[in-house]
C-alpha positions in Angstrom: -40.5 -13.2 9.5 -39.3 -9.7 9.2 -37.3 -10.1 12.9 -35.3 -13.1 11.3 -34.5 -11.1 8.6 -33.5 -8.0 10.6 -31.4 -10.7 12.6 -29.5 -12.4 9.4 -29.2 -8.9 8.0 -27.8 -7.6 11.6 -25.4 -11.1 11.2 -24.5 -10.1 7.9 -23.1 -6.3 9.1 -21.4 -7.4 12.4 -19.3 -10.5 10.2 -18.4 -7.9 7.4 -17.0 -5.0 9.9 -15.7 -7.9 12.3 -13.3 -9.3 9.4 -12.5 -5.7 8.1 -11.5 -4.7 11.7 -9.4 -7.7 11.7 -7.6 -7.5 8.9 -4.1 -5.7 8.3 -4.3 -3.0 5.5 -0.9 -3.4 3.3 0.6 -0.1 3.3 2.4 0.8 0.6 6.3 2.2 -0.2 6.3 5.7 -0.4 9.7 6.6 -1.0 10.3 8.0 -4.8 12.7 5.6 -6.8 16.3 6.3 -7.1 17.0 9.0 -9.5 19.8 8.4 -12.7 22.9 10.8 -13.1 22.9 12.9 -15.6 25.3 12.7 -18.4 28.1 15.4 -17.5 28.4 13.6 -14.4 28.6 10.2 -16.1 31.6 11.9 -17.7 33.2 13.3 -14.9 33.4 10.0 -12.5 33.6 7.6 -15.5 31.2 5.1 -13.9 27.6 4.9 -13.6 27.5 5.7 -9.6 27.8 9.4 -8.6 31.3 10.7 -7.5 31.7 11.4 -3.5 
């Protein structure tokens, strides 16, 4: 009895690392958001985008 269970337990382990192995890990977006213009610049170009 206790070798079947050692066996479905064994089962058990190798099916849980095998489908963590396989699966792709979503990686996330790092990059910071895009940051506003200040008000005196606002001013300056008029519009909402910053002068070149």
């Amino acid at each position: 009895m206790k070798k079947i269970i050692n066996g479905v337990f064994a089962a058990a382990m190798l099916i849980s690392v095998a489908a963590c192995a396989s699966s792709q890990a979503q990686q996330t977006d790092l990059t910071p958001p895009a940051r506003g213009i200040d008000a005196k610049t606002q001013l300056e170009c008029g519009t909402k985008r910053a002068c070149r």
